[in-house]
C-alpha positions as CSV (number, residue, x, y, z in Angstrom):
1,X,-90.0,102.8,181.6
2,X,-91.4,99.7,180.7
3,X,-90.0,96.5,180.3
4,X,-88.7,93.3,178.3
5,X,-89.1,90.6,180.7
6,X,-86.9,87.5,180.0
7,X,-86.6,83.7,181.9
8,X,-83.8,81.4,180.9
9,X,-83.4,78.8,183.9
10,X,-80.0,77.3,182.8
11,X,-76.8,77.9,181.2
12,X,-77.6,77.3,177.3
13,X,-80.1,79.8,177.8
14,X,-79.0,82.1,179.9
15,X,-76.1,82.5,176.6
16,X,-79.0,83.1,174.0
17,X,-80.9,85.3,176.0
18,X,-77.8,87.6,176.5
19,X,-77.8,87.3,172.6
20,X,-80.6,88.8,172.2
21,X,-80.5,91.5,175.0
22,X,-77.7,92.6,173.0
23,X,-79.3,93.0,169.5
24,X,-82.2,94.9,171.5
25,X,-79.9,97.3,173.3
26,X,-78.0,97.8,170.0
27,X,-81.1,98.8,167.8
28,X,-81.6,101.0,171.2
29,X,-85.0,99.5,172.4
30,X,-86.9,101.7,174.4
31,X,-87.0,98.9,177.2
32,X,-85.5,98.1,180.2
33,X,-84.1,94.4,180.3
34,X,-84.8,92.4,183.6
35,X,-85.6,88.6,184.0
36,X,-84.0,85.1,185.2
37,X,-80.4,84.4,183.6
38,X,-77.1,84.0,184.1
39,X,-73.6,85.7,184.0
40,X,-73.9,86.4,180.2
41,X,-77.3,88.1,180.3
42,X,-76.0,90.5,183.0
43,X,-73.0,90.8,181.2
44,X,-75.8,92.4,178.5
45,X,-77.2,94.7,180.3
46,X,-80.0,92.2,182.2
47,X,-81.1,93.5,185.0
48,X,-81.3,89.9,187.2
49,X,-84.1,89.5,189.6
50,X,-82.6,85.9,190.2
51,X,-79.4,83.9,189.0
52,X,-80.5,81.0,186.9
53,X,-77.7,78.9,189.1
54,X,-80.1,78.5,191.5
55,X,-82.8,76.7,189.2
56,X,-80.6,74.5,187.0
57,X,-81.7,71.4,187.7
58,X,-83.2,68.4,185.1
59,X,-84.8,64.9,185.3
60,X,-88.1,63.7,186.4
61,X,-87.2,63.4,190.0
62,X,-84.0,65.3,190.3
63,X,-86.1,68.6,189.9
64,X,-88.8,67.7,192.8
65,X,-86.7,68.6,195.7
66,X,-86.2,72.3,193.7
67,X,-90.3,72.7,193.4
68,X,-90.5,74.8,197.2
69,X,-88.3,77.7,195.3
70,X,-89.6,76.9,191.7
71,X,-92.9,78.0,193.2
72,X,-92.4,80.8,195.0
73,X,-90.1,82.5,192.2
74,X,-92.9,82.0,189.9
75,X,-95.2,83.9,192.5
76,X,-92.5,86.6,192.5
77,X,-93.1,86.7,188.6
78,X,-96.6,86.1,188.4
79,X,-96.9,89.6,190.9
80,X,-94.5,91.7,188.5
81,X,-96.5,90.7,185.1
82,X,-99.1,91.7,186.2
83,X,-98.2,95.3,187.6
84,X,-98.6,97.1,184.0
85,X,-94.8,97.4,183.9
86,X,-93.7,94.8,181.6
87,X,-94.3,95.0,178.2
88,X,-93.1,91.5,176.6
89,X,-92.0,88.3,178.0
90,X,-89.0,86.2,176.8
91,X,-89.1,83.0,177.5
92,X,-85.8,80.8,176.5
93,X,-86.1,76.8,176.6
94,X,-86.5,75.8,179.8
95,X,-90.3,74.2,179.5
96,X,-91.2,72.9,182.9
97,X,-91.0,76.6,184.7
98,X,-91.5,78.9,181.5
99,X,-94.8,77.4,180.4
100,X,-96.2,78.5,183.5
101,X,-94.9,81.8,183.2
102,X,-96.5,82.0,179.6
103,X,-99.7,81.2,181.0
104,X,-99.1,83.8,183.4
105,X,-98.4,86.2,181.1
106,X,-101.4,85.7,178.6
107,X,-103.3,85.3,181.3
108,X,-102.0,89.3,182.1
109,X,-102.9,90.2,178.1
110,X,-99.1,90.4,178.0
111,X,-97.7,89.2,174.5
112,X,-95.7,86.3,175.0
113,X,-92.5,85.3,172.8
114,X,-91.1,82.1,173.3
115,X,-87.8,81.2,171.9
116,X,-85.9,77.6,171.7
117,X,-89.5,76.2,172.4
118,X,-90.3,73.2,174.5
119,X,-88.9,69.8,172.3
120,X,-92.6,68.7,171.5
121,X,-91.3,66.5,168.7
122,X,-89.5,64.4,171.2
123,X,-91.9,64.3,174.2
124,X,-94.6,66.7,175.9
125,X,-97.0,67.2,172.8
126,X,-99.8,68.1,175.1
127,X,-97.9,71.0,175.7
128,X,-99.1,72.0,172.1
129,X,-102.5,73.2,172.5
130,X,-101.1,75.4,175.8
131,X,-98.3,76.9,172.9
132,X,-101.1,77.9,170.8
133,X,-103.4,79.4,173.5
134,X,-100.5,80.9,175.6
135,X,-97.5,82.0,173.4
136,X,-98.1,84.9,171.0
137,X,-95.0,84.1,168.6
138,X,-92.3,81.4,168.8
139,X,-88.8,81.6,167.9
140,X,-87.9,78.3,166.8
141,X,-84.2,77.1,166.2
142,X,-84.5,73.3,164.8
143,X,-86.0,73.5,160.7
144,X,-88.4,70.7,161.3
145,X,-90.1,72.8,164.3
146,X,-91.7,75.6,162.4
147,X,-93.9,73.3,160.2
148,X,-95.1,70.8,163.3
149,X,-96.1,74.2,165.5
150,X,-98.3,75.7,162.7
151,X,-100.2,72.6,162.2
152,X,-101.3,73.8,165.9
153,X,-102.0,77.2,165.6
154,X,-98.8,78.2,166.7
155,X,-97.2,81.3,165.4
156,X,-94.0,80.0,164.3
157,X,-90.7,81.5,162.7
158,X,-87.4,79.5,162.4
159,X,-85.2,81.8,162.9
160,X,-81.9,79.2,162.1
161,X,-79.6,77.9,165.1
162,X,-77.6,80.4,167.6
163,X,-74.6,78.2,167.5
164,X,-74.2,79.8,164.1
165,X,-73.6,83.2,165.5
166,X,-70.9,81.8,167.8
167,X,-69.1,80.0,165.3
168,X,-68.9,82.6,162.7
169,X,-64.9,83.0,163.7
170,X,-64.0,79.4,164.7
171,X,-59.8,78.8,164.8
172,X,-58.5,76.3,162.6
173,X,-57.3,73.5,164.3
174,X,-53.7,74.5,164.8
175,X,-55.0,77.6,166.3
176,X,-56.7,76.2,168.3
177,X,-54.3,73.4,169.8
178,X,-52.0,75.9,170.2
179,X,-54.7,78.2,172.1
180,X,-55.1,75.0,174.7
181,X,-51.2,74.4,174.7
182,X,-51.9,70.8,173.0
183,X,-49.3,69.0,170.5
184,X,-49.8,69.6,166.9
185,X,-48.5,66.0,165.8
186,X,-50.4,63.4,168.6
187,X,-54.2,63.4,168.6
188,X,-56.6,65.0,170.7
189,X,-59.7,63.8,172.4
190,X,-62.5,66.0,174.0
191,X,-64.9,65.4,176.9
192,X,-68.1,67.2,177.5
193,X,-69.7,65.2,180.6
194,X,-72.1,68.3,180.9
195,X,-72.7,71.7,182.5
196,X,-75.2,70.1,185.6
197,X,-73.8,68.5,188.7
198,X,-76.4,65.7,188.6
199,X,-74.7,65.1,184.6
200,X,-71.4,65.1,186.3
201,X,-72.4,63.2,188.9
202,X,-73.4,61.0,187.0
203,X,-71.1,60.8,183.3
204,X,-67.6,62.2,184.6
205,X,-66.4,58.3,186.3
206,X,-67.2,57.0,182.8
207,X,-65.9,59.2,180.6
208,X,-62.5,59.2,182.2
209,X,-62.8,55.7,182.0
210,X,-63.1,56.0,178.3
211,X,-60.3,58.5,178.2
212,X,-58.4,55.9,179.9
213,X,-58.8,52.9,178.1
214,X,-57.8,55.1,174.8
215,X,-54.9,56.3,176.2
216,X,-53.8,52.5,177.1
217,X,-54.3,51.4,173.5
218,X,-52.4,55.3,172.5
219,X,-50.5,56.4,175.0
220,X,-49.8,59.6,172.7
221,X,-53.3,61.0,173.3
222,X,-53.9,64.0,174.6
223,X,-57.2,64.3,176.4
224,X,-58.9,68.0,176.9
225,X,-62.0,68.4,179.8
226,X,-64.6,71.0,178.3
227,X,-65.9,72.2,181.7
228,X,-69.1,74.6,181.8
229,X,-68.8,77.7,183.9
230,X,-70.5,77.3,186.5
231,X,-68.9,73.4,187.3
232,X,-66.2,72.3,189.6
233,X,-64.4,69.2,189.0
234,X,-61.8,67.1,191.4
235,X,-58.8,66.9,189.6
236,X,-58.5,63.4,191.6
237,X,-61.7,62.5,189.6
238,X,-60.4,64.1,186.7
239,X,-56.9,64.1,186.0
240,X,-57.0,65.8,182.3
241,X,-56.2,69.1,181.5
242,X,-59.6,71.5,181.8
243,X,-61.0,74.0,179.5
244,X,-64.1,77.0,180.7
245,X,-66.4,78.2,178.3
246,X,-64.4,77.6,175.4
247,X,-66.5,74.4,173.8
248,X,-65.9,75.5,170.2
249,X,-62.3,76.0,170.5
250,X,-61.8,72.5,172.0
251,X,-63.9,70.8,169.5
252,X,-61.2,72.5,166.8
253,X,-58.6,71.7,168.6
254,X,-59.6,67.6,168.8
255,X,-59.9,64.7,166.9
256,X,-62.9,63.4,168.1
257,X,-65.4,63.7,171.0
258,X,-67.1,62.1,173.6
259,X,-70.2,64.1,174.3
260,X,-73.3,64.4,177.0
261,X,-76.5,64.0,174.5
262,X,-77.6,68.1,174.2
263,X,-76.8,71.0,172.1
264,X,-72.6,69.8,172.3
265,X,-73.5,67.7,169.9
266,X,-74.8,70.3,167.5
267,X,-71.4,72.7,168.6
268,X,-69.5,69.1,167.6
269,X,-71.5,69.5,164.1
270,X,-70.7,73.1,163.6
271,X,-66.8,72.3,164.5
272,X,-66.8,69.6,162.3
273,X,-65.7,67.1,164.8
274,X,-66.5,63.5,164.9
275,X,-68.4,62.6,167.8
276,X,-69.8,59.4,170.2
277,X,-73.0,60.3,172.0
278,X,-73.6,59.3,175.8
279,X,-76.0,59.6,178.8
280,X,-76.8,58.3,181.4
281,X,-79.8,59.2,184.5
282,X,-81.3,58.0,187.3
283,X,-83.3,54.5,186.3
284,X,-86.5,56.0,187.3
285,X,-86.3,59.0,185.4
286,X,-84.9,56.4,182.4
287,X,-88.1,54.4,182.8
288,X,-90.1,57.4,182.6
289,X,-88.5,58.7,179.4
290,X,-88.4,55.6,177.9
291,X,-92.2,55.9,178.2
292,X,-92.6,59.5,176.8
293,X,-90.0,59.9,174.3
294,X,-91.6,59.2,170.7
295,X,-88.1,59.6,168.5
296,X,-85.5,56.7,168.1
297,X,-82.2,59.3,168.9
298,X,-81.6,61.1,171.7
299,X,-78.5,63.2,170.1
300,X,-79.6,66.3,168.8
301,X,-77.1,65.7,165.9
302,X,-78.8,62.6,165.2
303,X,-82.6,64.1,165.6
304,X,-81.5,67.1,163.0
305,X,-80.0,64.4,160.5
306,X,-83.0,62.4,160.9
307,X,-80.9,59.5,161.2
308,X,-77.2,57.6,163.4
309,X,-75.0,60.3,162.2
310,X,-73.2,59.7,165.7
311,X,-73.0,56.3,167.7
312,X,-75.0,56.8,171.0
313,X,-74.2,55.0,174.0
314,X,-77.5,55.4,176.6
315,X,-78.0,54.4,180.3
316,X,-76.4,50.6,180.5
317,X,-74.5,50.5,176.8
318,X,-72.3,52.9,178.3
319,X,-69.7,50.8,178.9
320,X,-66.0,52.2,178.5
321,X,-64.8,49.4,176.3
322,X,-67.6,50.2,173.2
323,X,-67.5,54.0,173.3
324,X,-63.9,53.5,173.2
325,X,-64.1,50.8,170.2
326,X,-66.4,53.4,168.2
327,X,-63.9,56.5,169.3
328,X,-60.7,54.5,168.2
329,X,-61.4,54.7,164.0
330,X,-62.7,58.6,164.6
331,X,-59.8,59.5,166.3
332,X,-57.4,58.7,163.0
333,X,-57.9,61.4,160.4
334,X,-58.4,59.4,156.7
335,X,-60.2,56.5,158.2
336,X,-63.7,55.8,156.2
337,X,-65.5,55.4,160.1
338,X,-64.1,59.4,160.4
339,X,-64.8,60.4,156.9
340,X,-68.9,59.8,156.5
341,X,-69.5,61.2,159.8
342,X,-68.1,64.6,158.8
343,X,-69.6,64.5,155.7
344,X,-73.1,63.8,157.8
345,X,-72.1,66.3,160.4
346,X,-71.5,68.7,157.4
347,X,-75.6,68.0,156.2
348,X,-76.3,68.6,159.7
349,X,-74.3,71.9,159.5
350,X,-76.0,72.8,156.6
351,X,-80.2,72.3,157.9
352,X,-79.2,74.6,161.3
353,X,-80.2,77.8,158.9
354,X,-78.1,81.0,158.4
355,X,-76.1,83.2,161.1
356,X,-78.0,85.7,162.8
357,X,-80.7,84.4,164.9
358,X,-80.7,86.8,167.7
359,X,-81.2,89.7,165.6
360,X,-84.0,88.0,164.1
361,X,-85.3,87.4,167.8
362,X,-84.5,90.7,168.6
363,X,-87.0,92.0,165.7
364,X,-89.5,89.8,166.4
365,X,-89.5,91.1,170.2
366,X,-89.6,94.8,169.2
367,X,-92.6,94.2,167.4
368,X,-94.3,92.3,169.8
369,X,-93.4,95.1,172.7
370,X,-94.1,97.6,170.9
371,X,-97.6,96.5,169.5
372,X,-97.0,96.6,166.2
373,X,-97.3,94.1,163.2
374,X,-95.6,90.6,163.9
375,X,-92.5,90.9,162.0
376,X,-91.3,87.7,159.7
């Protein structure tokens, strides 16, 4: 039997992928599933030739030491493309590895469908012309990405955000403080330092901090830890109350959050929770980016709006004393601060498309597999 080959190198995708692996094996593809994930995409029915927690890594110079296995996994893949077995690849986010798996593949004459596709708009437009000679459809998830990859040649569909699917049955927010054993009458504030030790390394000192310094001017609120999977916190490091794989339900549940710049800040969006954006990296790798990036936000909440929907706090303004000034006025429901942010997180909400992405993925890759006529 041939095969659907996929490659998500990180958490975030290793969750879509399994998306769509489901929507495949429901319409019963004729195709076994293997590739590069996570827990979720086994969960679907991936068979994993590697865990993705090996290759999570991010940053300029964070991911150098990791090149020595980068290398020879992509050897590993390189050798299987090109054995006749695999019939499709899936490649999920995760630029830096998977665009030189879709050159592998196209170099193979294996069709190539690349979906959450490398963030071009922000940085890395010479990866443009290498789309539009190596990838043979893209799946893209932001509205503004379909236009800018057909002006290169780039077969693109927006297929509308995956969040959507997960969010289809989000609790209300007594639900959901109840869920997370929170008061219903004190307020709430979440933390999403981010799903990558080298984040937490370097974001989970401040954001306590934060957490902190609003608890000294409230000493009602309750503070909630959204903790990814596949992290370990110290509880001496972190003394609030921690939540796995539940990012939606937290978000409900609070009255504002503090989150690591990425796709939380979309989740915060879809939740309709108020939100302060923060990062911070290594100063070479801020140097670097500072040199590369071409847009003026860094929150993907902000880049979808087009505009400061959500205060961000980068690199040296995160200092614990202004997020928690901006957090304050968000964290009082009725306040004016709290009530034109959700009505911009609400537009955001509103550009991220319809429900039902990977089933549209899932089309799109049994077309491509099977040969037949691109499906839109």
């Amino acid at each position: 039997m041939r095969e659907v080959l996929f490659v998500a190198g990180e958490a975030s995708g290793d969750l879509h992928a399994s998306g769509v692996a489901r929507e495949l094996k429901a319409r019963g593809a004729p195709f076994a599933l293997t590739g590069i994930g996570g827990d979720h995409m086994r969960d679907a029915g991936v068979e994993l030739l590697e865990h993705a927690d090996t290759l999570a890594v991010m940053g300029f110079v964070e991911v150098l030491r990791h090149l020595p296995r980068h290398w020879a996994l992509l050897r590993q893949l390189e050798a299987r493309i090109r054995s006749g077995r695999v019939a499709l690849v899936v490649l999920v986010d995760y630029p830096g590895f998977n665009m030189k798996v879709a050159r592998a593949a196209a170099e193979a004459g294996v069709p190539v469908l690349y979906y959450i596709t490398p963030q071009v708009w922000a940085w890395g437009a010479n990866r443009l012309d290498k789309l539009a000679r190596w990838v043979t459809r893209a799946a893209v998830i932001l509205p503004f990405e379909q236009p800018l990859l057909a002006e290169h040649g780039i077969d693109a569909t927006f297929v509308g955000h995956p969040l959507l699917d997960r969010a289809e049955a989000l609790p209300d927010r007594t639900a959901a403080r109840a869920a997370l054993g929170l008061a219903q009458d004190a307020p709430v504030l979440a933390l999403f330092p981010g799903s990558r030790a080298q984040e937490i390394l370097r974001h989970l000192d401040d954001f306590v901090a934060v957490a902190g310094e609003l608890r000294r001017r409230d000493p009602r609120l309750q503070v909630v830890v959204s903790v990814a999977p596949t992290v370990d916190l110290d509880p001496a490091q972190c003394p609030f109350p921690m939540v796995r794989s539940a990012s939606f339900t937290v978000l409900r549940a609070a009255d504002a959050a503090m989150c690591k710049s990425g796709t939380t800040t979309l989740e915060a969006a879809v939740a309709g929770c108020p939100l302060v954006v923060a990062y911070r990296t290594s100063g070479i790798t801020y140097a670097l980016a500072r040199r590369l990036v071409r847009i003026p936000h860094i929150g993907l909440v902000n880049v979808v709006a087009d505009r400061a929907v959500a205060p961000e706090f980068v690199q040296d303004a995160l200092r614990p004393d202004a997020v928690a000034d901006a957090l304050t006025p968000l964290l009082h429901p009725g306040d004016p601060a709290r009530d034109r942010m959700l009505a911009g997180l609400a537009e955001v909400r509103a550009k991220l498309g319809t429900p039902g992405a990977a089933g549209r993925v899932a089309e799109m890759a049994l077309a491509l597999a099977a040969g037949g006529a691109a499906v839109r």
